[in-house]
N, C-alpha and C positions, 0 to 999 in steps of 0.2 A: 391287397392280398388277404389281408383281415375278413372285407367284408366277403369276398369269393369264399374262403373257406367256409364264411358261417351258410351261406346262400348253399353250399354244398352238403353239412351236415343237415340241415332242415331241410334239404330234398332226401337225405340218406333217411333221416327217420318216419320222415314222410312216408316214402315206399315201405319200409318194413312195416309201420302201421298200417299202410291198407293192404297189406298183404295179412296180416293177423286179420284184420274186418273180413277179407274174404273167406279165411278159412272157418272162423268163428263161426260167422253172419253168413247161412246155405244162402242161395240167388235161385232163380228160377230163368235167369239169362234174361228179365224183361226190366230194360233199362225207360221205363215210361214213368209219366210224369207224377201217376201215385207214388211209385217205390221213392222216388227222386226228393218230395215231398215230406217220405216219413222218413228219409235219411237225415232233411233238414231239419225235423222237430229233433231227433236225438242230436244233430251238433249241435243243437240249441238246449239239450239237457243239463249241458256241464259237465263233459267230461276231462280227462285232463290235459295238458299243454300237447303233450308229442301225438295222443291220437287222436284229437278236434283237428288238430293241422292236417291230420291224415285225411279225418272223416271229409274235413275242407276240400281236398286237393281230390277224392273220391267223388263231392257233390259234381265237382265243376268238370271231369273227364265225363262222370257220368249224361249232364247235361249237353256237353259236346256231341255224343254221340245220338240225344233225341234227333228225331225229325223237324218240319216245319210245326206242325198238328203239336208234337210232343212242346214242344216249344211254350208255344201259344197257352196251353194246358197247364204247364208246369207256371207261366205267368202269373194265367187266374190264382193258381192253388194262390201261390205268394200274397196277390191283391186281398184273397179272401178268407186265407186263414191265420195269416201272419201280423193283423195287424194289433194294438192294443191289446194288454191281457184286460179282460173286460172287467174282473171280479178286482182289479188290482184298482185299476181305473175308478169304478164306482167307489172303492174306501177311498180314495185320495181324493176324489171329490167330495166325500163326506168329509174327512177329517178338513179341508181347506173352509169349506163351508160352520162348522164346527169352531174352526181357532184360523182366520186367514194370517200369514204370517210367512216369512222365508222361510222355516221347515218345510211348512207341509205346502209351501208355494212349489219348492223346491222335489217333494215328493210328486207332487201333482203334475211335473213337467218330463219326470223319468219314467211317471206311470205313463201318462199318453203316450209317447214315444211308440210306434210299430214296434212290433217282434221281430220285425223282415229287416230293420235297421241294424239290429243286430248279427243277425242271419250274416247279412253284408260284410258288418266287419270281420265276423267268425273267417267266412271263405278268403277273405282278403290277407289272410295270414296265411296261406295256402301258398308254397312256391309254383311263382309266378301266375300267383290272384291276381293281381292287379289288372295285366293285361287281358285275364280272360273275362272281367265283370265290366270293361270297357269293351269291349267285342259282346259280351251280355249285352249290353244297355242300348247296343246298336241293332241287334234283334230286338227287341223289346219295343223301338223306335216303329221297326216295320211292322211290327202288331199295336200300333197305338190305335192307327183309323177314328181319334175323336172319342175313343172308348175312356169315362170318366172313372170306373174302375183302375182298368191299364194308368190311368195319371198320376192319380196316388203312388203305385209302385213307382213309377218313373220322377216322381218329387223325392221319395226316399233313395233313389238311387244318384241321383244329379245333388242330394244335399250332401253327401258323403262325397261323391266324386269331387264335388266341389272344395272339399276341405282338404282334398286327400292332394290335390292337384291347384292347390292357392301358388301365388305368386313366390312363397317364401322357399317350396320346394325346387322351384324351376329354374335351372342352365340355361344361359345361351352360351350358344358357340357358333363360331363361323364355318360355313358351308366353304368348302373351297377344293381345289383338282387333288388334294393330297387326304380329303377324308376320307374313311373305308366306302370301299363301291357298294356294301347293304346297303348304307346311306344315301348314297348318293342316286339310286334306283328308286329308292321310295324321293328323292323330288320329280325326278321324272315319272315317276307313276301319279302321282297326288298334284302335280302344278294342274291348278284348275282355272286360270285364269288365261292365259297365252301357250298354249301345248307346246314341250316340247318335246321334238320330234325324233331325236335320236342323242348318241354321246357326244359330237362335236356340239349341238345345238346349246345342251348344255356348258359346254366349258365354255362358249363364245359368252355365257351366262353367268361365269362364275370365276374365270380364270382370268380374264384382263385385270389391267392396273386399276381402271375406273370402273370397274364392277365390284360388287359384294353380294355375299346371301348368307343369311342368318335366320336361326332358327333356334326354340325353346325346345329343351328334352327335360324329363323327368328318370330321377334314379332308377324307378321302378320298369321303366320301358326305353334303359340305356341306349338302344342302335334305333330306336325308335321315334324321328323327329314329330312334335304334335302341331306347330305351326313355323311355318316357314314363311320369310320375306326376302324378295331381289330388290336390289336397290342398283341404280342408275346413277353416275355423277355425271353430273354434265355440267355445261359453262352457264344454261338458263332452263328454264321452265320449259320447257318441251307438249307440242299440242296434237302429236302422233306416236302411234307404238311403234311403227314399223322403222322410224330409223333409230330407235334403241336396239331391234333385236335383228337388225339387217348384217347379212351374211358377210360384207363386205365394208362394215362399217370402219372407220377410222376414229382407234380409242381418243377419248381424250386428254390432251395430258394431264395427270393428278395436280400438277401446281398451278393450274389454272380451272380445276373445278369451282365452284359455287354454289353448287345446289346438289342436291340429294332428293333423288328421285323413286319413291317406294311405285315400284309399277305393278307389282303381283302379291298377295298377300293371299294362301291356299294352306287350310287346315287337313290333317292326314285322318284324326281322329275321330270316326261318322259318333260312335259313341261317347264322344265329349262335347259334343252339340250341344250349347247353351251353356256352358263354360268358358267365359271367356279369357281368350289370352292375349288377343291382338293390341288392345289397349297397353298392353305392360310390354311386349314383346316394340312395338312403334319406337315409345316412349323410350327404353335402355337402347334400341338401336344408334335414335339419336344421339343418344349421349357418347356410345361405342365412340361414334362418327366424329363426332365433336371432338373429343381426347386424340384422336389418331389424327383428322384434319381441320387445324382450326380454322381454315379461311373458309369453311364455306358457312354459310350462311344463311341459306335457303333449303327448307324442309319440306315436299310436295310429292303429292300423288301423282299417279297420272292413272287412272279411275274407269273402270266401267259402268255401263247403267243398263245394267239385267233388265228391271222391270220397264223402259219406258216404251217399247214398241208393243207390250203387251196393256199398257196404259191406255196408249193412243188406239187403237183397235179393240178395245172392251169397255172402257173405264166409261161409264155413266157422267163424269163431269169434263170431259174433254170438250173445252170451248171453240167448238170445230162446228164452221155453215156449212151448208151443201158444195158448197165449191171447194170447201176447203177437203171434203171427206170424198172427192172425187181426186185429187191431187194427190191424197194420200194413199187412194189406192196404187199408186203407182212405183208403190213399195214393194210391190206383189210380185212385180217384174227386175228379176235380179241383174236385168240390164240396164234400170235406172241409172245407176252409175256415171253410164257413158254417156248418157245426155248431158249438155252442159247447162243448154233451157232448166231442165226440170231439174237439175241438180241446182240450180240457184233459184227456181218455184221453192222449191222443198226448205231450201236453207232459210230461204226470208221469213217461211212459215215454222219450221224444227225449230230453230235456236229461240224464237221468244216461247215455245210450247216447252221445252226444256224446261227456258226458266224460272216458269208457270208450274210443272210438275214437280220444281223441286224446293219450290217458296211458297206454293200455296194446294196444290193437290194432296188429298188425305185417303188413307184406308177406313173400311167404315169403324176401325180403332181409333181413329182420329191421329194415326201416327203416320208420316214420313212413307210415302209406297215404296221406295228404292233400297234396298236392305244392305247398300255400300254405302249410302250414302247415312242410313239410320248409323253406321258403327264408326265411318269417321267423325260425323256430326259429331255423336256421341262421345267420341274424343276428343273431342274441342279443338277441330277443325275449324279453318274457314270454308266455303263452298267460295273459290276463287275466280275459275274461270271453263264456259263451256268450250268446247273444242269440235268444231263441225270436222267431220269426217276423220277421225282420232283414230277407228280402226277398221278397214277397210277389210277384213276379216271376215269370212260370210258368219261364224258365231255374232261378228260385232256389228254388221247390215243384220243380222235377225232379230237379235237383242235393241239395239239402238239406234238405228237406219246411219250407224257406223260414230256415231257420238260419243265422246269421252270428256270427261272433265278433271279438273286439279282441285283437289284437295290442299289446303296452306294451313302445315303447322306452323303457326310462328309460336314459340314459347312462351315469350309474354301475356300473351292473349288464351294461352288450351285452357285456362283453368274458370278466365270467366264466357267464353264460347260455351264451356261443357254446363256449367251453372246456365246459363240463358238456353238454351236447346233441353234440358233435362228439367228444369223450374217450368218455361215457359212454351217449350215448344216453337222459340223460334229459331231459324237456320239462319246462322248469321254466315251475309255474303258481301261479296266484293261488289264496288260500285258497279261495274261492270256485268254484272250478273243482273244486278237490280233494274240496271237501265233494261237490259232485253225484257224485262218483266213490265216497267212502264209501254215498250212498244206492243207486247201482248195487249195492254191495257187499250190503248189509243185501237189497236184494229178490230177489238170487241166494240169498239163504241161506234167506230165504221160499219159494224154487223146488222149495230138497232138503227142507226139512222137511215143504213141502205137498205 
């Protein structure tokens, strides 16, 4: 109640100050990216508490209403006139240089700082900044194009959101058939990983005994969930999607689960990109899960792999002979499938190339090509087990000639997994994974001998 009221009067004084800015401050009705520009240097003035809120909540309708062009424009102005005060900068580097010490360390750290860093927090006290400078940051995103300008702003914007959006701010709560339907429309608009397709689709998703889905909100973007995960119980390890999400399936009983099955893991917010949450959002799931059901035991993905069919088809180190990249054309033909020949060709050759791509194929980063596989790694996963034909899904024949794998949190082990894959860059896997790597090995050697 408390906080509605206050979120109410600071929208009250809001408007009445930018209504005073209007009447004050003539316009010429051209909302472009100079005027927008010299609005920002005056909230940057110093004016006082109720009308920076105003001029704040002024910048950011203002900005709504540019175009793409205005956009783009109003970016640079940011990139290029916002940053360092320069004359501030240059004494603080003298005086450092002069006496180095925690004073003028300490000056020399608030002089560099951008002016646009500020700007930020200025707008951010704007009712409801928050959400419109994460809707900023995702335009901002589609004018990046490589541009090293555009970067800088976009480091100043992700260092803030970063802070603004840490772990200590973040709720979870359970997704389930009784949350408000805003809610429950942004999972089916945002589930990015297994669509689904209408409102029953969902509840088979969220509303049995042996289902769950949970997700992280932030105060600031309340009916607004920022990652979401479904979780599957089942009795074991499962090596396909489609009898999790089958229309017809038979729940399992809860006192005979054992495992816990993270199948979908789909962020909502484009402009919190490179903020991570999934690591934190995994981790307290389990725990949720642990405290509600202690027999189970087993914590496991069950995993897409986006990048490998565009690996096997482009990728420069794909240890593939002429025979082999003739067999592989035969990916091409989405009636593969139904051969049983060529579906066991494919398999004897896919599963040791899997786990080849996923133990030793690199980006020319020298990191990990699979970008699921870089964030559960990074979680101090195990890389468990490959799964041929996991999803039979024309996304998951395009993406992976229908390959899925398990991800294995075992607790004991996420902390030195995440130390050895983050230190070393290696991907710690199951025997079983490793063996299919030995028999890649053995048919490369049949390569040079034949």
């Amino acid at each position: 109640m408390a906080n509605a009221f206050f979120s109410d009067l600071l929208a009250t004084i809001s408007e009445r100050g930018r209504n005073l800015l209007r009447r004050n401050g003539p316009t010429d009705g051209k909302d472009d990216a100079s005027d927008l520009a010299e609005l920002c240097e005056a909230l940057l003035s110093g004016r006082g508490e109720a009308s920076g809120t105003a001029m704040a909540r002024e910048v950011l309708d203002r900005y709504h209403d540019l175009n793409d062009d205005g956009r783009r424009m109003f970016f640079e102005a940011l990139a290029r006139d916002f940053g360092p005060d320069k004359e501030k900068l240059a004494k603080a580097i003298e005086a450092w240089q002069a006496l180095p010490g925690d004073g003028n360390g300490s000056n020399l750290h608030f002089a560099s700082e951008p002016r646009r860093q500020e700007l930020i927090r200025r707008l951010n006290r704007a009712p409801g900044g928050t959400g419109d400078l994460v809707a900023m940051r995702a335009d901002l995103l589609d004018h990046m194009n490589g541009r090293k300008d555009l970067a800088a702003l976009d480091r100043d914007v992700v260092h803030l959101l970063g802070s603004w959006f840490n772990r200590g701010f973040l709720v979870l709560r359970r997704i389930d058939w009784s949350t408000p339907a805003n809610i429950l429309e942004q999972i089916i608009r945002y589930e990015a990983v297994h669509e689904i397709r209408d409102w029953d689709d969902l509840r088979r998703r969220i509303d049995p005994a042996d289902r769950r889905c949970y997700a992280f909100f932030h105060p600031a973007l309340a009916d607004a969930p920022l990652i979401f995960v479904e979780v599957a119980l089942t009795e074991a390890i499962p090596s396909a999607i489609a009898p999790l999400l089958a229309v017809n399936r038979q729940p399992v009983p809860i006192e005979r689960a054992r495992t816990a099955v993270f199948y979908s893991i789909s962020n909502t917010q484009r402009g919190l990109g490179g903020i991570s949450f999934g690591n934190f959002l995994i981790k307290q799931v389990v725990e949720e899960l642990r405290r509600e059901l202690p027999k189970l035991d087993t914590f496991v993905t069950l995993s897409p792999v986006p990048g490998f069919m565009s690996w096997l088809q482009q990728g420069s180190d794909v240890p593939l002979s002429d025979a082999d990249r003739e067999l592989v054309k035969q990916l091409d033909d989405p009636s593969w499938i139904e051969s049983e020949p060529i579906t066991n060709e494919l398999r004897e050759l896919l599963e040791p190339l899997a786990a080849y791509y996923f133990l030793r194929a690199r980006n020319s980063k020298g990191r990990i090509i699979d970008s699921v596989a870089r964030f559960h790694l990074g979680n101090g996963a195990r890389l468990e087990r490959i799964n041929w034909l996991g999803d039979l899904s024309s996304k998951g024949l395009r993406e992976s000639a229908g390959i899925m794998v398990n991800y294995l949190y075992r607790l004991d082990d996420i902390e030195k997994n995440h130390e050895a894959y983050a230190n070393d860059g290696e991907v710690v896997a199951s025997s079983a994974v490793k063996k299919l790597l030995k028999s890649e090995g053995r048919r490369l050697l049949d390569m040079r001998l034949g």
